[in-house]
Kinemage of the C-alpha trace (Angstrom):
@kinemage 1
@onewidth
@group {chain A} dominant
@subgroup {mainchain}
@vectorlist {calphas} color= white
{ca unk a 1} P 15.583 -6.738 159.221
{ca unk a 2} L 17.129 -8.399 156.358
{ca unk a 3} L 20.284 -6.452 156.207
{ca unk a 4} L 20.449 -7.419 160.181
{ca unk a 5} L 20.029 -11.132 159.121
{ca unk a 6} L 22.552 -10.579 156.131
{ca unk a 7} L 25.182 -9.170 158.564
{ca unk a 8} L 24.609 -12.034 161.245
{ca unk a 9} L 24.838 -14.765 158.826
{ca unk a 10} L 28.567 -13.384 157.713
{ca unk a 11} L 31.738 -15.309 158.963
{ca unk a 12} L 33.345 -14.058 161.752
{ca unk a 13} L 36.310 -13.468 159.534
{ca unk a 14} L 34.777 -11.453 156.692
{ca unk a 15} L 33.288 -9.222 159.852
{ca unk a 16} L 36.745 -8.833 161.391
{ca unk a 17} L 37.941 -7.750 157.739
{ca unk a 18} L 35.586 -5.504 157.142
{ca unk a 19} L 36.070 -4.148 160.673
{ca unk a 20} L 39.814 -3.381 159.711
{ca unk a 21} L 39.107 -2.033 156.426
{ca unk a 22} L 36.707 0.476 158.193
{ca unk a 23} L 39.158 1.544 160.871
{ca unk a 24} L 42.160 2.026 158.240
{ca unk a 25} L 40.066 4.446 156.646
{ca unk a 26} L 38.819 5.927 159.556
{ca unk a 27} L 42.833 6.290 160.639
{ca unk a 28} L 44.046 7.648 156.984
{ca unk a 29} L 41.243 9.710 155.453
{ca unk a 30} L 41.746 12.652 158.812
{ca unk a 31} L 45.291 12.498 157.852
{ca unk a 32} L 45.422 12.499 154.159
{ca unk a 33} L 43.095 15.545 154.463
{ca unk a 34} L 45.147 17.389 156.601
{ca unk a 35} L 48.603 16.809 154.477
{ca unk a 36} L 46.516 17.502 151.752
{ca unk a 37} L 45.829 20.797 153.349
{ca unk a 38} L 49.261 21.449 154.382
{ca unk a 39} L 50.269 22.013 150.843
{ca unk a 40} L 47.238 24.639 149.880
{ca unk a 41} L 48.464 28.619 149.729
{ca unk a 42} L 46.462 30.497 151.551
{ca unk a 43} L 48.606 33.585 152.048
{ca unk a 44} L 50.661 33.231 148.458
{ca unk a 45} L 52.370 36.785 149.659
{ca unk a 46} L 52.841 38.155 153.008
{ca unk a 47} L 56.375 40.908 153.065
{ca unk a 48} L 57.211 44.244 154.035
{ca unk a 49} L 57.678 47.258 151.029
{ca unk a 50} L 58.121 50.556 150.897
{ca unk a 51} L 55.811 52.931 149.758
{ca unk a 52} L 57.005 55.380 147.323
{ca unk a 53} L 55.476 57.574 145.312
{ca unk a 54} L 54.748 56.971 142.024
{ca unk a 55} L 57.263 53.797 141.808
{ca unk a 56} L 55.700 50.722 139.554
{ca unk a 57} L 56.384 47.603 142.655
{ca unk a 58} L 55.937 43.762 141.362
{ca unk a 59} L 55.069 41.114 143.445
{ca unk a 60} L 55.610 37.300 141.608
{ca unk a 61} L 53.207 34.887 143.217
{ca unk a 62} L 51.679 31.208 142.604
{ca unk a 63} L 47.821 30.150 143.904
{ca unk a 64} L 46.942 26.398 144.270
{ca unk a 65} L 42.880 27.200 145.123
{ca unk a 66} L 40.162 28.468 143.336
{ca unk a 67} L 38.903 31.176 145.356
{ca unk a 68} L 38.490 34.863 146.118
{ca unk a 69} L 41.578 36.641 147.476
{ca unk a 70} L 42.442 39.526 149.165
{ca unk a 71} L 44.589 42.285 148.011
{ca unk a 72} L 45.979 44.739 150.595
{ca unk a 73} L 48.360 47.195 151.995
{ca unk a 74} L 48.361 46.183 156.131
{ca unk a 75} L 49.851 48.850 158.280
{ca unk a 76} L 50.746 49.455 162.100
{ca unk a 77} L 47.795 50.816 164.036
{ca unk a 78} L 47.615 54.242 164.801
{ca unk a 79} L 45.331 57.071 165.708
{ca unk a 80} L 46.256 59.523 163.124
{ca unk a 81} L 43.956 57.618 160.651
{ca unk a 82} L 40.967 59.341 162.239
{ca unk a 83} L 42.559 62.912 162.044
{ca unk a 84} L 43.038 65.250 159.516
{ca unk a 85} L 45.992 66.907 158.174
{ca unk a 86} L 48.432 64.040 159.644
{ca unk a 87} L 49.965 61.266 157.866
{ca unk a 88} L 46.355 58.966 157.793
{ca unk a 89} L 46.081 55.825 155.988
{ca unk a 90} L 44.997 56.339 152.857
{ca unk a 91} L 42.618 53.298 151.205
{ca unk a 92} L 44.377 50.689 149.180
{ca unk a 93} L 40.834 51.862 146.732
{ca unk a 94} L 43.558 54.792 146.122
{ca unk a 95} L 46.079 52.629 144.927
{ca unk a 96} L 46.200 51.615 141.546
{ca unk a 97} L 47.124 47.996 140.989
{ca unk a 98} L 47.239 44.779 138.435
{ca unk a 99} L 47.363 41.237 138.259
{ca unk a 100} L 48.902 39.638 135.712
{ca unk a 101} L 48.543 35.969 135.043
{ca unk a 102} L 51.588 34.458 133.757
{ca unk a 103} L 51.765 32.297 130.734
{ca unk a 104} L 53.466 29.479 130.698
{ca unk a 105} L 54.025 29.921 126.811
{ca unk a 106} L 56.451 31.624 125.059
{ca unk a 107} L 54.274 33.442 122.293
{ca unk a 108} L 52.481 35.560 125.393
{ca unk a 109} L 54.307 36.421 128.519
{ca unk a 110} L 51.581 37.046 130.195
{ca unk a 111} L 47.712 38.284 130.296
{ca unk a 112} L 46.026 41.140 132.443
{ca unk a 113} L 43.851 39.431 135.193
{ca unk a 114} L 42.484 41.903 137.253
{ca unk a 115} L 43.202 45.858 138.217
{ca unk a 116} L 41.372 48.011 140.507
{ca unk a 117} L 40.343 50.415 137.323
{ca unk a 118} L 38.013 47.737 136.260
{ca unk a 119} L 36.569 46.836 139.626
{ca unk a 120} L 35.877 50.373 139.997
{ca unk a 121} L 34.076 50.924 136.593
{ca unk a 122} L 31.811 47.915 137.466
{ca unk a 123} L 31.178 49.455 140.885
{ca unk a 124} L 32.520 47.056 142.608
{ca unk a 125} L 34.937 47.900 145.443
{ca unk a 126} L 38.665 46.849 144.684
{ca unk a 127} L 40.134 44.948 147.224
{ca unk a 128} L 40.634 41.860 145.736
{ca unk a 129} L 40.387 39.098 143.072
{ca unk a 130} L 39.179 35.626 141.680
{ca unk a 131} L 42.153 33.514 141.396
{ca unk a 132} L 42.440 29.581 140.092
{ca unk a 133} L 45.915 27.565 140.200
{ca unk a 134} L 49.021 28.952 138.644
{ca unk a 135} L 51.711 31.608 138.357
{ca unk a 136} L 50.642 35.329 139.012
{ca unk a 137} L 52.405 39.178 138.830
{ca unk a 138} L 51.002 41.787 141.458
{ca unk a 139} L 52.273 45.397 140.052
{ca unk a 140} L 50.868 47.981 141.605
{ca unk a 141} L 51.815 52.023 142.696
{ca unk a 142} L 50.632 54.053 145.519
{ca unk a 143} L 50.056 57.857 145.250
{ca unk a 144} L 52.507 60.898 146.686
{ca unk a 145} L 50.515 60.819 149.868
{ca unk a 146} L 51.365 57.735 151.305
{ca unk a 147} L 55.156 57.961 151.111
{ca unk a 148} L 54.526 58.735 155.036
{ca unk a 149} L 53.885 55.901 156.195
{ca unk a 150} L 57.100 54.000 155.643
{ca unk a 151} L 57.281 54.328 159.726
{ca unk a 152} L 54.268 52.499 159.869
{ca unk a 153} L 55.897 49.022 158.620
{ca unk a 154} L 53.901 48.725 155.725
{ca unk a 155} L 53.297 45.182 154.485
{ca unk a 156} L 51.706 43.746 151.062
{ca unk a 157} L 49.047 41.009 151.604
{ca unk a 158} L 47.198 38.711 149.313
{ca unk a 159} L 45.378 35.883 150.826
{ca unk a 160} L 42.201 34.088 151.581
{ca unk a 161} L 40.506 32.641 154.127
{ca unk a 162} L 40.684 28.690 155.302
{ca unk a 163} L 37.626 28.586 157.270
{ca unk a 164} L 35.935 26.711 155.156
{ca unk a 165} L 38.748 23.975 154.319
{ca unk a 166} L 38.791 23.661 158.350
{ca unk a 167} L 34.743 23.415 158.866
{ca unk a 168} L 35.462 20.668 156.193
{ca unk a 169} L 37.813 18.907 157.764
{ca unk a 170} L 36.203 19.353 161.380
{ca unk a 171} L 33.043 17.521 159.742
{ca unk a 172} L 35.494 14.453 157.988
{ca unk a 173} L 37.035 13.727 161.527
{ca unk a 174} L 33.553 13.259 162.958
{ca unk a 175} L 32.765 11.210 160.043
{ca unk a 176} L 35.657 9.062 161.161
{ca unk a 177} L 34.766 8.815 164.875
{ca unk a 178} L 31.287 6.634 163.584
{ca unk a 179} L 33.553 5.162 161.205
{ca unk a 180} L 35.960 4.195 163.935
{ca unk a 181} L 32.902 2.895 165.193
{ca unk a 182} L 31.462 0.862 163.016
{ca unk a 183} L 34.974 -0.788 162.525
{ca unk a 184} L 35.514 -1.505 166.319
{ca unk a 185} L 31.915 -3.090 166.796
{ca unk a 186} L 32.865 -5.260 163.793
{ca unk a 187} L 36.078 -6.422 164.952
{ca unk a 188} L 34.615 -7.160 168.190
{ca unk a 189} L 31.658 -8.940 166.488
{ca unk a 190} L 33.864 -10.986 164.880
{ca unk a 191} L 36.048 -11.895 167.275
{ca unk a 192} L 33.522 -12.808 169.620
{ca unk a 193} L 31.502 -15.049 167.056
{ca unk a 194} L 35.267 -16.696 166.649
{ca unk a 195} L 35.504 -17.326 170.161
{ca unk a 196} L 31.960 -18.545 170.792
{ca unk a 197} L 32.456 -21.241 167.820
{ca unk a 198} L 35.844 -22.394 169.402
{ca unk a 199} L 35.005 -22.160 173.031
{ca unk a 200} L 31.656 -23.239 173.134
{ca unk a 201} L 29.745 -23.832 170.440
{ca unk a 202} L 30.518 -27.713 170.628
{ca unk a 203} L 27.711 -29.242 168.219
{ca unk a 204} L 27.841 -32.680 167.935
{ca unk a 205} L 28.872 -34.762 164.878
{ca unk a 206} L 25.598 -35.579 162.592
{ca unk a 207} L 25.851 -38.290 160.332
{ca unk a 208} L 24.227 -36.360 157.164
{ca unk a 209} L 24.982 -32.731 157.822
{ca unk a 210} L 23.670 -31.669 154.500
{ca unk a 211} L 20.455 -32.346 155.012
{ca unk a 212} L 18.597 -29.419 156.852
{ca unk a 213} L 17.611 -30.034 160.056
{ca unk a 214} L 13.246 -28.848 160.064
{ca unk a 215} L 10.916 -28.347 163.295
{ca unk a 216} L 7.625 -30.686 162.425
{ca unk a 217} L 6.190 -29.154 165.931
{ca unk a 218} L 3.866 -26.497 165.069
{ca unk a 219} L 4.979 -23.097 166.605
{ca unk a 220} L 2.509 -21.885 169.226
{ca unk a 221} L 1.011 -18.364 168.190
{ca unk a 222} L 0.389 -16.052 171.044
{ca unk a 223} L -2.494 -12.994 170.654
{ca unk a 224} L -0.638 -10.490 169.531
{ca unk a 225} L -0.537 -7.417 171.781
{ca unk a 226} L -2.380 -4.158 171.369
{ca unk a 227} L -1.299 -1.628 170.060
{ca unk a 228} L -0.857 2.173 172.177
{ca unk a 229} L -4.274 3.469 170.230
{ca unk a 230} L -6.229 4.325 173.267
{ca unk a 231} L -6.946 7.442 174.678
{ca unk a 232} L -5.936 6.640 177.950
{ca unk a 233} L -2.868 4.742 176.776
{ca unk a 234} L -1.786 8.296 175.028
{ca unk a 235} L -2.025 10.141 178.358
{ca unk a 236} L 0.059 8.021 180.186
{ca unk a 237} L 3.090 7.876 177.664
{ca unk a 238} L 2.738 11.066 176.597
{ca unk a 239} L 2.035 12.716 180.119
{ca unk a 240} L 4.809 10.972 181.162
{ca unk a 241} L 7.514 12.507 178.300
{ca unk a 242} L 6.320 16.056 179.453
{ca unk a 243} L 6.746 15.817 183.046
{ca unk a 244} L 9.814 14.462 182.382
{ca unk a 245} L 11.159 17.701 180.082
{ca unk a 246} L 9.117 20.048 182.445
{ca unk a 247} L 11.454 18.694 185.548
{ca unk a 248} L 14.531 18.523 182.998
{ca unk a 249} L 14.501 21.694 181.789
{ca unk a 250} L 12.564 23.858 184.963
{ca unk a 251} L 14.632 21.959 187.985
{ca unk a 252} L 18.003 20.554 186.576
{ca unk a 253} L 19.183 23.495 184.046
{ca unk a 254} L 19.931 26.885 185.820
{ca unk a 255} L 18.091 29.764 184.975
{ca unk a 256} L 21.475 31.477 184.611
{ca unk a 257} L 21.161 34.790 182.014
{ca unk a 258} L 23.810 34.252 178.986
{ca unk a 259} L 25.647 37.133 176.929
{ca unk a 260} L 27.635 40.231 177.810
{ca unk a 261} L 25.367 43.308 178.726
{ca unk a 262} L 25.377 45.958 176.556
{ca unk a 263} L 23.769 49.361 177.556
{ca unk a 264} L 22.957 51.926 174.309
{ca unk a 265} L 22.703 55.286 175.047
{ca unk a 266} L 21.859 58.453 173.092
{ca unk a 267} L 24.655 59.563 170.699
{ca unk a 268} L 26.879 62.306 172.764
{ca unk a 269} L 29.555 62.801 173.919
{ca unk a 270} L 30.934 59.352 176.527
{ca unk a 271} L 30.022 60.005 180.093
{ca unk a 272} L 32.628 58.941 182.336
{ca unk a 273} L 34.275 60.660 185.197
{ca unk a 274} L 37.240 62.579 185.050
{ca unk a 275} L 40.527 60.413 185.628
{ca unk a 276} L 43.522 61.828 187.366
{ca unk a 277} L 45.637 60.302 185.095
{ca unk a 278} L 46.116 61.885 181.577
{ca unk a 279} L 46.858 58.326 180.141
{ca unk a 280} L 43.864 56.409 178.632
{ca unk a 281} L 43.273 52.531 177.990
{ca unk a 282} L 41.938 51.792 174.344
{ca unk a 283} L 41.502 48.207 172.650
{ca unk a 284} L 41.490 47.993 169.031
{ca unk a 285} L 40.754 44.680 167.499
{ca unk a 286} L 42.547 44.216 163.753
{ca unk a 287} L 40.989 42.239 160.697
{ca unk a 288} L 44.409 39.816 161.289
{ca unk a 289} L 43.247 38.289 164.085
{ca unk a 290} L 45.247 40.814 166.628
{ca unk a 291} L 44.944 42.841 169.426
{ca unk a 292} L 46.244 46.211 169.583
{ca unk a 293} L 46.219 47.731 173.962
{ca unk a 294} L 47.204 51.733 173.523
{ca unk a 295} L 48.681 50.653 169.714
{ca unk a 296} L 50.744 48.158 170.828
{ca unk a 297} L 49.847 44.595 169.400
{ca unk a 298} L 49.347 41.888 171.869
{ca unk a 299} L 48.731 38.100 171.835
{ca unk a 300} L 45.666 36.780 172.541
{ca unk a 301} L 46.902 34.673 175.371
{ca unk a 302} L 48.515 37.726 176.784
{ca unk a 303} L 45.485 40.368 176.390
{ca unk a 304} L 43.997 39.831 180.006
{ca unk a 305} L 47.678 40.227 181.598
{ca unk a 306} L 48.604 43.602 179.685
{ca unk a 307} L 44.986 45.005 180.477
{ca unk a 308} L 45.013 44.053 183.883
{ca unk a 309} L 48.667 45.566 183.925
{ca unk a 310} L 47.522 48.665 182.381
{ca unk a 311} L 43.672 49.308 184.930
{ca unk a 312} L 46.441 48.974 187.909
{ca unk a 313} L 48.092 52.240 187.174
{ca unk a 314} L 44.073 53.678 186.948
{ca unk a 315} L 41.659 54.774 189.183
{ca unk a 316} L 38.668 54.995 187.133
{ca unk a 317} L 38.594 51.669 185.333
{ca unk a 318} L 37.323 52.922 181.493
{ca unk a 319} L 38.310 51.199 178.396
{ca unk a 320} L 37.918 52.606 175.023
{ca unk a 321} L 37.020 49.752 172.493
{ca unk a 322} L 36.928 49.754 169.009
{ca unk a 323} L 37.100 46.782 166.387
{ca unk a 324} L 37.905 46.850 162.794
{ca unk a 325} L 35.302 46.854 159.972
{ca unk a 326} L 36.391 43.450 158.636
{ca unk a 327} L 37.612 41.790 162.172
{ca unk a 328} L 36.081 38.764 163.688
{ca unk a 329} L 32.780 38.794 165.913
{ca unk a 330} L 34.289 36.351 168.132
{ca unk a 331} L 37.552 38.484 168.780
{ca unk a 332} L 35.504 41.660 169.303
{ca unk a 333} L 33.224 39.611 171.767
{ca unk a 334} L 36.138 38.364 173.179
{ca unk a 335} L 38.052 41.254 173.838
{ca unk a 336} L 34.604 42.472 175.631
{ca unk a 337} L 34.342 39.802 177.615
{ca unk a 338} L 38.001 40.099 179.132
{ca unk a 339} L 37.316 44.250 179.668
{ca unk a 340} L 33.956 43.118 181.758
{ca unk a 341} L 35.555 40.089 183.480
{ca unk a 342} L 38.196 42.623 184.845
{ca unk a 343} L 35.812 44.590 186.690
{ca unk a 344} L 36.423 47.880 183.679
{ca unk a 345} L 33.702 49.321 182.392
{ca unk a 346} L 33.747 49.466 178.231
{ca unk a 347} L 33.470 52.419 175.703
{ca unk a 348} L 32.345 51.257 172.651
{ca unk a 349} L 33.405 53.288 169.790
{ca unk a 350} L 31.342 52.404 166.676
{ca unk a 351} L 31.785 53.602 163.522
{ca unk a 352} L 29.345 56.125 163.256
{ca unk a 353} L 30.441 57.427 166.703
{ca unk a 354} L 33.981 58.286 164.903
{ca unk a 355} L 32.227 59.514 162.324
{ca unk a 356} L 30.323 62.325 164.060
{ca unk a 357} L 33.764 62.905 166.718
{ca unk a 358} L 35.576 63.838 163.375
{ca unk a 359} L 32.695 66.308 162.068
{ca unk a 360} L 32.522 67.868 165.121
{ca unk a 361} L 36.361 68.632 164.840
{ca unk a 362} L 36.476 69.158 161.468
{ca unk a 363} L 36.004 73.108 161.291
């Protein structure tokens, strides 16, 4: 009550101020946040290399965050990886890499940072590093076996994710809508106590307006009114907010099922019918955010096209899907959604379902 009085009894011009000041910041904080964020690194290196055997490859690189990055060797999709004796993609855990930090002093060039043999001794599993601002060296060599995969476009990666820098930034623009606000009801308040004051607020001239004006009539106290105690007072009021969330939630929101159905069955082998066609439709969802339709990547926008392209040359509508270990739920849900909203039914391929395909055809 007092900070309501305090805030009344404020010219209409401090109010209109303060209004401004509130909707300046509410205009430059969203955007000084997001140039701010324009500048961070989050993938410091992102090129295509060759893989060759035994060959010591550097990598000069500079982080502006303090976080956890990723280091790894990203290659085209393709089904060999799950077969023996072809050219499979062999773990970047094989690889044995380094990062350097670099010193900006002349007495030491630079200073060993992280490496994958040390990870590995503390049982940790070495794909990647804690990094803080400055200038880094990623040296690193691949073994004999992976000179193969040169065909598969092989490209070094280091980065990190910016999920949480956009959560944050989601959460300051909302901030800044009350903010906005606040600043708008202000002006407004102010404006309209200038208007009443020069409009209408025509008090007549006093002839000693410092002396304060006091009522001598005595103010006329009414009984003051009872208070919702009673039991019968209770089940009104309260009766009354139930039925109203019993017709709320039982007549005006559907009883519509949400989710995608998802049918387990006993491990074996899938139980489809035989399609004419030899061709078959698989979706593989990467960890980059990417959609792969029979290996070939496709854009998001464009994944409901290309399947709906590909179930047309079909007559039994089955699509194989699979997702990577590290992907995103909301991709792999996604990519479901779009095979069930098609009218195809999906074959999930989990992990442990490869598993037990490739020790069945491993003699």
């Amino acid at each position: 009550m007092a900070e309501s009085n305090r805030l009344r009894d404020m010219p209409p011009k401090t109010l209109a101020k303060l209004g401004l000041i509130a909707l300046a910041l509410a205009l430059l904080l969203p955007w000084s946040y997001s140039c701010w964020l324009k500048t961070r690194t989050f993938e410091p290196v992102d090129r295509p290399v060759s893989l060759e055997a035994g060959k010591v490859q550097r990598e000069d690189f500079e982080l502006n965050l303090r976080e956890d990055y990723s280091v790894r060797i990203e290659l085209d999709y393709s089904a060999d990886d799950w077969n023996e004796g072809k050219c499979a993609f062999r773990s970047w855990t094989d690889a044995d890499w380094q990062v350097y930090r670099l010193s900006p002093s002349a007495t030491k060039n630079r200073e060993l940072w992280a490496s994958s043999a040390e990870i590995l001794k503390s049982g940790g599993i070495p794909d990647g590093f804690h990094g803080k601002p400055g200038k880094y060296q990623l040296e690193w060599s691949v073994p004999g076996a992976s000179a193969c995969l040169n065909a598969r476009h092989p490209r070094v990666h280091i980065y990190t994710s910016s999920s949480d820098y956009e959560q944050m930034g989601g959460f300051l623009r909302l901030t800044c809508v009350f903010l906005a606000g606040t600043g708008s009801l202000l002006v407004l308040r102010g404006l309209g106590g200038w208007a009443f004051g020069y409009f209408f607020d025509k008090r007549p001239p006093r002839m000693f307006p410092e002396m304060v004006l006091r009522n001598v009539i005595p103010w006329k106290r009414h009984q003051p009114m009872s208070l919702i105690r009673d039991i019968s007072n209770f089940r009104v009021v309260w009766g009354g907010v139930l039925f109203t969330c019993l017709v709320f939630f039982l007549v005006l929101t559907p009883l519509t099922p949400k989710g995608l159905m998802v049918d387990f069955r006993e491990p074996r082998a899938v139980g489809t019918e035989k399609s004419p066609w030899t061709e078959t439709i698989s979706v593989y969802v990467d960890s980059r955010k990417g959609f792969l339709v029979n290996g070939q990547p496709v854009k998001r926008e464009e994944l409901e096209a290309k399947l709906k392209q590909e179930l047309s040359r079909q007559m039994v509508w089955s699509v194989y899907f699979e997702a990577d270990y590290d992907c995103l739920f909301m991709d792999a849900t996604r990519a479901i959604d779009t095979i069930q909203g098609l009218g195809a039914k999906v074959i999930w391929i989990t992990p442990k379902t490869r598993e037990s395909w490739k020790q069945k055809t491993t003699p």
